[in-house]
C-alpha positions in Angstrom: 135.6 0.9 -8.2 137.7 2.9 -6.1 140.3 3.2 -9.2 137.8 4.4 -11.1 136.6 7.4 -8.3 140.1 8.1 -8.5 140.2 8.7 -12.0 137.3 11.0 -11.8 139.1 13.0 -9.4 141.2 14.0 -13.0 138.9 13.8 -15.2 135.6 15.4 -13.7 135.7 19.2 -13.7 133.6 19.1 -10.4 135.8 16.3 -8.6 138.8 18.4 -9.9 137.3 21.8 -7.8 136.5 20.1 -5.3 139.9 18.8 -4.4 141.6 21.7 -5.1 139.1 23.3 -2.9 140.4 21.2 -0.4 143.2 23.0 -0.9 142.4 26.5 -0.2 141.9 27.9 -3.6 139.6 28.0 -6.2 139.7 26.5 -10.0 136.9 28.4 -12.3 135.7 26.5 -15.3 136.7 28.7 -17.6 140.8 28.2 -16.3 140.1 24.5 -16.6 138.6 24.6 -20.7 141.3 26.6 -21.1 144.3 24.4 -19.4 142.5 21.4 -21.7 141.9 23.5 -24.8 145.8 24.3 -24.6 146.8 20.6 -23.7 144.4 19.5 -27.2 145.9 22.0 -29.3 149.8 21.1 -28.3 149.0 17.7 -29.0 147.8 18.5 -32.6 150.7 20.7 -33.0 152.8 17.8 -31.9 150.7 14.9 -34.1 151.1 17.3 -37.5 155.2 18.0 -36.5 155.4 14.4 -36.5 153.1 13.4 -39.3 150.8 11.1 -37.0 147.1 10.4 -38.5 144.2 11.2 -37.0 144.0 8.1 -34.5 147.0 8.6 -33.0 147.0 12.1 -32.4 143.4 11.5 -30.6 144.9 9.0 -28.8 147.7 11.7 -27.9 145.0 14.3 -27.0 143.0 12.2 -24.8 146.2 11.4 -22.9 146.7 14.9 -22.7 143.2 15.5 -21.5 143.7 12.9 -18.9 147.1 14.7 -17.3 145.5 18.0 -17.4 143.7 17.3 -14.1 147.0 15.8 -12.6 149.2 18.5 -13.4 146.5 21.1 -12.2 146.1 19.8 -9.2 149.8 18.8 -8.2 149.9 22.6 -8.9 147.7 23.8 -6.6 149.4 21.1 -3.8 152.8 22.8 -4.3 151.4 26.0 -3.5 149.5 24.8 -0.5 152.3 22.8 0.7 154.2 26.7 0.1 151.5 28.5 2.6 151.3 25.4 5.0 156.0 26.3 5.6 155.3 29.5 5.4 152.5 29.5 8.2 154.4 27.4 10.3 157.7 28.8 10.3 156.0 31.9 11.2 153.9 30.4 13.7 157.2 28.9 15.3 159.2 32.2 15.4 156.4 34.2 16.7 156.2 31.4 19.3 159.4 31.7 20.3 159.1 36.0 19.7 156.0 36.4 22.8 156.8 33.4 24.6 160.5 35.2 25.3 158.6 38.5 26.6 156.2 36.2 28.5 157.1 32.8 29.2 153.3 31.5 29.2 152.0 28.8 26.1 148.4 30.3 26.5 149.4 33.8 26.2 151.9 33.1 23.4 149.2 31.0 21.1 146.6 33.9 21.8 149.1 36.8 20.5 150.8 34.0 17.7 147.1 33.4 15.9 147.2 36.9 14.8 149.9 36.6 12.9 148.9 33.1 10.9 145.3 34.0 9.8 146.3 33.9 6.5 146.7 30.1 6.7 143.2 28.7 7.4 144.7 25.5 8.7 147.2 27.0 10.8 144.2 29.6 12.3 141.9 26.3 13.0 144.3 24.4 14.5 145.3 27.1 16.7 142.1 28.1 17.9 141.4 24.3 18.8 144.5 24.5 21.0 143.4 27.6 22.5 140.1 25.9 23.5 141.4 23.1 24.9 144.3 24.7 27.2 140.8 27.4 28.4 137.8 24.8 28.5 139.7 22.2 30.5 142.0 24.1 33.3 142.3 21.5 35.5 144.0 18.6 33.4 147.4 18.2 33.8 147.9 17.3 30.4 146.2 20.0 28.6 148.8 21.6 26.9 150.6 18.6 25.6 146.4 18.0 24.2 147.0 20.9 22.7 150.3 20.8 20.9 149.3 17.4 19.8 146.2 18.9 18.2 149.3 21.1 16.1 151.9 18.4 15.6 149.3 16.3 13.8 148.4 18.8 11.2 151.6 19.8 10.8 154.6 16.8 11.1 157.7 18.8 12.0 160.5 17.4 14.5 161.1 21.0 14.9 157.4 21.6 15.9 157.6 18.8 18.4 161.0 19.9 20.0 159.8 23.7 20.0 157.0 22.5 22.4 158.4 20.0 24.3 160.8 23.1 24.9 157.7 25.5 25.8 156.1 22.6 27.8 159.0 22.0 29.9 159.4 25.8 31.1 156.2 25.9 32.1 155.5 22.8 33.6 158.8 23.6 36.3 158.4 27.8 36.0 162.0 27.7 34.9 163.4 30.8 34.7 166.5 29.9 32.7 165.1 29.8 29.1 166.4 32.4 26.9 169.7 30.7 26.2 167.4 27.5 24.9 164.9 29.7 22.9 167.9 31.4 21.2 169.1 28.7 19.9 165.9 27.4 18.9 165.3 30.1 17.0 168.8 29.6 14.8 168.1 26.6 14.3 164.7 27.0 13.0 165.9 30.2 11.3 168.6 28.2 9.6 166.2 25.4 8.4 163.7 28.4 6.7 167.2 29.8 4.6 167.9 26.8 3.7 164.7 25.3 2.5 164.0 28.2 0.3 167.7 27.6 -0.9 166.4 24.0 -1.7 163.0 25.1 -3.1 165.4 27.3 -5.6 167.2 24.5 -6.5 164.6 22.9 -7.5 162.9 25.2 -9.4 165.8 25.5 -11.7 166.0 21.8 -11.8 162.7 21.4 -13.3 163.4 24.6 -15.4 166.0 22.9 -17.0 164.3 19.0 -17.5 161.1 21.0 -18.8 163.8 22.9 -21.5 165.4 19.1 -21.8 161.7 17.5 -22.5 161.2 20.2 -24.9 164.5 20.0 -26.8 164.3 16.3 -27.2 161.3 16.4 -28.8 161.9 19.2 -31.6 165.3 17.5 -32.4 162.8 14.4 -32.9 160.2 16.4 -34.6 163.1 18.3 -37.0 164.5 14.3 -37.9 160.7 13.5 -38.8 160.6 16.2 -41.1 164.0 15.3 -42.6 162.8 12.0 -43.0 159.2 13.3 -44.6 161.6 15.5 -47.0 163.6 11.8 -48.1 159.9 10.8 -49.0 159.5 13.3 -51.4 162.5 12.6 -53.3 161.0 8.8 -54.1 159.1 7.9 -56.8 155.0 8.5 -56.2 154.5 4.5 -55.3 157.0 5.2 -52.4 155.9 8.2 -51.0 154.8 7.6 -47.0 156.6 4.2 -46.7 158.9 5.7 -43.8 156.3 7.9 -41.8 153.0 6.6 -42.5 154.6 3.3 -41.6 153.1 1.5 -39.3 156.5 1.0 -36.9 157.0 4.8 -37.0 153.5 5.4 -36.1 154.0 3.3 -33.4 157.1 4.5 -31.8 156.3 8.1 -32.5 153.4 7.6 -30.6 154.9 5.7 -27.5 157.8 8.3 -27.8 155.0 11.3 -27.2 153.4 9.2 -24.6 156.3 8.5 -22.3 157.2 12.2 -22.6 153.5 13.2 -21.9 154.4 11.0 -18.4 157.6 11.9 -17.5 156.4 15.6 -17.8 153.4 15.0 -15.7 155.6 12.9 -13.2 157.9 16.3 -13.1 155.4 18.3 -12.4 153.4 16.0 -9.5 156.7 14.8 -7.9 157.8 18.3 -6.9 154.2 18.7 -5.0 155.9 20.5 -1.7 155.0 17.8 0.6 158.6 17.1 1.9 158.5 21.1 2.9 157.5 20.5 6.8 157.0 16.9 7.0 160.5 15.6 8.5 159.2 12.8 10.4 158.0 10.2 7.8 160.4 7.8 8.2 161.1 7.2 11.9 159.3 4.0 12.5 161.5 1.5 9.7 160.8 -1.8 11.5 163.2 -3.6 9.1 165.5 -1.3 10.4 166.1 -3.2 13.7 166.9 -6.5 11.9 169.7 -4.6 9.9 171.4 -3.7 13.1 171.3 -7.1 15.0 172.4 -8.3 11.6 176.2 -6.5 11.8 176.0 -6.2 15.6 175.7 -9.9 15.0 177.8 -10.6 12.7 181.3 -13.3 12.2 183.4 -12.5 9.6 185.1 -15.8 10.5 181.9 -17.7 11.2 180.7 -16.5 7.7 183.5 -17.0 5.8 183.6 -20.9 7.1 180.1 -20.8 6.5 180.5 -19.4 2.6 183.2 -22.2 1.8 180.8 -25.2 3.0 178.2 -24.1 0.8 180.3 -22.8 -1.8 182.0 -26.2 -2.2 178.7 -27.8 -3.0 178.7 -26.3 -6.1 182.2 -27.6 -7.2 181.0 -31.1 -8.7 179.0 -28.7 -11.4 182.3 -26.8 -12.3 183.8 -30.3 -12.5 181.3 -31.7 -14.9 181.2 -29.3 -17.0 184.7 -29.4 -17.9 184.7 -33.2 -18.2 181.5 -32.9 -20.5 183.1 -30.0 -22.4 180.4 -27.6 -21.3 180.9 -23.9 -20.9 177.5 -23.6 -19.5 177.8 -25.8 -16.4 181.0 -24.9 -15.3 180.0 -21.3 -15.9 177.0 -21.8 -13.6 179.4 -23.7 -11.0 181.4 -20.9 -10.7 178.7 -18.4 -10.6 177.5 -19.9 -8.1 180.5 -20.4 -6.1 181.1 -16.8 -6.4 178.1 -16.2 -5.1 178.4 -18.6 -2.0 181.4 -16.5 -1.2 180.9 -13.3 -1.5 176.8 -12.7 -0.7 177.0 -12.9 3.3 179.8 -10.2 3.1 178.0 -7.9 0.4 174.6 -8.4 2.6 176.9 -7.3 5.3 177.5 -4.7 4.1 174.6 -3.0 2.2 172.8 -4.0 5.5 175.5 -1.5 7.4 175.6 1.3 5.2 171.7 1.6 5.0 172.1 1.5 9.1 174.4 4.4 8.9 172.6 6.8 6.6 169.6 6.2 8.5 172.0 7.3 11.6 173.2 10.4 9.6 169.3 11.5 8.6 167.8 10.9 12.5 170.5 11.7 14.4 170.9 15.5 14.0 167.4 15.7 14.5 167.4 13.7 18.0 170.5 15.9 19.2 168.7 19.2 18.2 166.1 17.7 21.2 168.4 16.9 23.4 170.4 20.0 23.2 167.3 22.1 24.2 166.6 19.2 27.3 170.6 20.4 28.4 168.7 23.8 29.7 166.7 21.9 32.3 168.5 18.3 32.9 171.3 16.5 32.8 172.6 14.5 29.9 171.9 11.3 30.9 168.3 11.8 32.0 168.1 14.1 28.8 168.9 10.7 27.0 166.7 8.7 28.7 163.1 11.0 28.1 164.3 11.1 24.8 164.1 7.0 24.0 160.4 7.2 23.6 160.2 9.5 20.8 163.5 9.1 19.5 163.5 7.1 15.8 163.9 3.4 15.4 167.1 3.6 13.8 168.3 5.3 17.4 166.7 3.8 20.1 168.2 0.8 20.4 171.2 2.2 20.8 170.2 4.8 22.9 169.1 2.2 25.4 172.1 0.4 25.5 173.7 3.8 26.5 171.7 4.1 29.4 172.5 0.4 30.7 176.2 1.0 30.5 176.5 4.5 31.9 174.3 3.1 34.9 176.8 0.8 35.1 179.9 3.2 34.7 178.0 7.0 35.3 181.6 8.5 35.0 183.2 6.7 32.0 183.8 8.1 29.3 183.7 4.7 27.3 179.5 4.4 26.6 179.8 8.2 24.9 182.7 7.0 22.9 181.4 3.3 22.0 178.0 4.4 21.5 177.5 3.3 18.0 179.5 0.2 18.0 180.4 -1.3 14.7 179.2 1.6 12.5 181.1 4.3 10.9 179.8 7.9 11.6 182.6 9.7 12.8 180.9 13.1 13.0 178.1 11.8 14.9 180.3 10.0 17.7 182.5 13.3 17.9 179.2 15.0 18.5 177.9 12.6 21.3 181.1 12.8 22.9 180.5 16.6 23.1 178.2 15.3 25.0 180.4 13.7 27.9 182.1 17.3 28.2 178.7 19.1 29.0 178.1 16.4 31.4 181.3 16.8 33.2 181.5 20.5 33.3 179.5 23.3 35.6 176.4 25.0 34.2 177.8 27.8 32.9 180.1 26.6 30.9 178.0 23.3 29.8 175.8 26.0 28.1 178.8 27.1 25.8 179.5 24.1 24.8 175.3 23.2 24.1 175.6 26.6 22.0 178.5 25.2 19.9 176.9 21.4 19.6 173.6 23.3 18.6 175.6 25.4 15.4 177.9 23.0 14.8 175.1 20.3 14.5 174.0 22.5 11.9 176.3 20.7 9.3 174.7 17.6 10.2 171.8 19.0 10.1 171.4 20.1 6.6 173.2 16.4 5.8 170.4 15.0 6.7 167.6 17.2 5.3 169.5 17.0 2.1 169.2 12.9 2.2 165.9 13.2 3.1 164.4 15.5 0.4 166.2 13.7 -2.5 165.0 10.7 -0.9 161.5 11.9 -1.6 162.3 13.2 -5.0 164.3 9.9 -5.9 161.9 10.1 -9.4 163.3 13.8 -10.7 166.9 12.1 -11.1 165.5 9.6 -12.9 163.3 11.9 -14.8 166.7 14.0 -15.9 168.1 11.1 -17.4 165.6 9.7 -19.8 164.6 12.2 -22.6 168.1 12.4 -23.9 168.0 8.0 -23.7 164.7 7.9 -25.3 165.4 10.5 -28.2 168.5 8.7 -28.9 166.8 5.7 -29.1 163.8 7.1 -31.3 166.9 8.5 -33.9 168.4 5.3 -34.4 164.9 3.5 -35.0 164.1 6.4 -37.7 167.4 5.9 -39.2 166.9 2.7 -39.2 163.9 3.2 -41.2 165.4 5.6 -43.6 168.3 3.1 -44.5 164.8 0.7 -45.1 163.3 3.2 -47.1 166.4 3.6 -49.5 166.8 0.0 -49.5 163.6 -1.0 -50.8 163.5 2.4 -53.0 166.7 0.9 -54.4 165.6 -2.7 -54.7 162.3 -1.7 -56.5 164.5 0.1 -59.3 166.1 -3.1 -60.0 
């Protein structure tokens, strides 16, 4: 049943405003007959291009009438998603803009919603903060309420470490904030270029798969005309055996349909949602098993462990060559090679996913830490940080703080902090971290400036990783229409050479 309402939400002109309602804009009825009047009419164009009858090409334009909704709607979420970065990216640099002239959260929200009106999530969310920091003066916790009120309509590590930031100076009245705000504000200033940099990308990717999709089907449409033209040239009793055929129906039909998809997955995949939201990811409880795993792990223990149970598998690679039989002794060694090899490739698949889990979360933790440097020291910095810091990083993160408790002046828990795994940019940027800790106040802040730009490298890494991650489906998307039309060429070929074949056999 609850399929079924989904369906509707496609399908039903009212469901359909209504959830693009939801989204801030309005869809008229007469922009929706025309999106499905357009959709019917390509599909006849298409069904006649490929001489389909009348069944198939309604089965075509129903699947068409079905996407429409889809399509609209994923529409209408990209350009939401659009307004929703561009609200808060201008909420966080006006933040940053009053709260510099007058280090106060109240005063800064107050003179900030005049500037994000234009966003009605943004200007409710804002005003719920507003009442809660002035209806409840006494709390002590009223302005992390607040932020929290903010963070949960809009998901951004960069939200979260702007307030903690904001939080912190006024919590202590510090009066050493500029340096931190500054380079808050490049780093948030960084992340806008270089989202719309992405967003461009993007937009000339699907440029060019929507050209691709296109292509693919006129070369397919131009071969069914070539083949329509071979018809002619038969005698009258053979005229249709190659398109009105019942395979060529078929494929041509499946070959629409799967394009139909994959341009309806094109178009809903890019829906903007990976714009703000950073923080998806950064409770992977399987995560933890992969690092005990290598932390855990014998190379020598495994390897002994490999031969016992790959050696229980050489009686089947001996009987099969007594018995003659390629198949068993095939089998034996397959599964000796197996035996051998699968702790070490778990091993290492297991490590790899640890580390790019590493390079996505840990640019994002330092950019937190880095603005903690303006009020603390390293080590304590580290420590408030475990609680909100992702699963991929707490763990070790802990382990830092039992050894520098230990040894508070070695060197060695910056430089071993991530053990067995390979990430040599990150542990040269932690070790930045033993410098600040070493030197005086004023010239730990240089080096927190340089962390903070240099981290920028990592940082756009990792956002990188991240966003394909979320549009893992537009790579794939790229690579079928040329596979499929290639496909759908030999089958009509194939058909042709049938055509001819039993053209030629009924002269005979």
């Amino acid at each position: 049943m609850k399929k079924l309402k989904g369906l509707l939400r496609y399908v039903s002109y009212a469901q359909l405003s209504r959830t693009i309602a939801g989204y801030g804009y309005e869809y008229s009825v007469k922009t929706h007959i025309v999106k499905v009047v357009l959709s019917l009419f390509a599909m006849t164009v298409a069904g006649i291009a490929f001489y389909l009858d009348l069944g198939n090409i309604v089965i075509l334009g129903v699947t068409a009438f079905l996407v429409t909704g889809i399509i609209a709607i994923s529409q209408f979420a990209y350009m939401a998603n659009n307004d929703r970065f561009e609200a808060l990216a201008n909420y966080m640099e006006m933040m940053i803009l009053y709260f510099k002239r007058q280090p106060k959260i109240l005063s800064a929200l107050e003179q900030t919603l005049e500037h994000v009106s234009d966003n009605k999530d943004m200007k409710r969310v804002l005003g719920e903060a507003i009442s809660i920091i002035t209806g409840d003066t006494r709390a002590s916790n009223v302005y992390r309420k607040a932020f929290d009120v903010i963070e949960a309509e809009f998901p951004c590590s960069r939200l979260h470490t702007l307030h903690g930031f904001l939080l912190s100076v006024e919590m202590e009245s510090s009066l050493d904030y500029q340096d931190g705000l500054n380079n808050l504000y490049f780093d948030i200033r960084s992340w806008i270029t270089r989202t719309y940099e992405y967003q461009g990308e993007l937009k000339n990717l699907k440029r060019k798969i929507s050209i691709i999709l296109f292509l693919s089907i006129g070369i397919a449409a131009f071969f069914a005309r070539l083949l329509h033209k071979a018809e002619l040239g038969m005698p009258e009793g053979a005229k249709g055996i190659i398109t009105q055929s019942t395979l060529f129906q078929l494929s041509t039909v499946i070959y629409l349909l799967i394009f139909i998809l994959l341009y309806t997955l094109l178009q809903s995949k890019i829906n903007g949602q990976w714009l703000i939201n950073d923080m998806s990811e950064r409770t992977d409880a399987k995560i933890g098993r992969y690092i005990s795993f290598v932390e855990n792990y014998d190379d020598k223990r495994e390897r002994k462990k490999s031969v016992v149970a790959a050696a229980v598998f050489i009686p089947f690679v001996v009987i099969g060559i007594t018995m003659n039989s390629v198949m068993i002794s095939g089998m034996g060694f397959m599964l000796i090679l197996l035996c051998l090899f699968k702790q070490g490739m778990t091993y290492k698949s297991r490590k790899k996913a640890v580390e790019k889990a590493l390079i996505r979360e840990f640019p994002m933790w330092l950019r937190e830490i880095s603005m903690k440097l303006n009020n603390t020291v390293v080590v304590r910095a580290i420590e408030e940080s475990i609680d909100d810091s992702a699963a991929v990083l707490s763990g070790f993160l802990m382990r830092f703080i039992e050894r520098t408790e230990k040894d508070p002046t070695s060197i060695k828990p910056y430089r071993d902090f991530l053990g067995k795994f390979d990430a040599a940019e990150l542990s040269t940027a932690f070790k930045t971290l033993y410098a600040v800790q070493t030197l005086s106040k004023s010239e730990s802040k240089k080096y927190v400036t340089d962390l903070i730009e240099r981290n920028q490298i990592l940082v756009e890494k990792a956002e990188r990783m991240r966003n394909e991650d979320s549009l893992a489906g537009v790579t794939f998307i790229s690579l079928m229409p040329m596979l499929l039309m290639s496909f759908k060429l030999i089958l009509d070929m194939g058909l042709l050479i049938a055509g001819f074949l039993s053209f030629s056999k009924g002269i005979m």
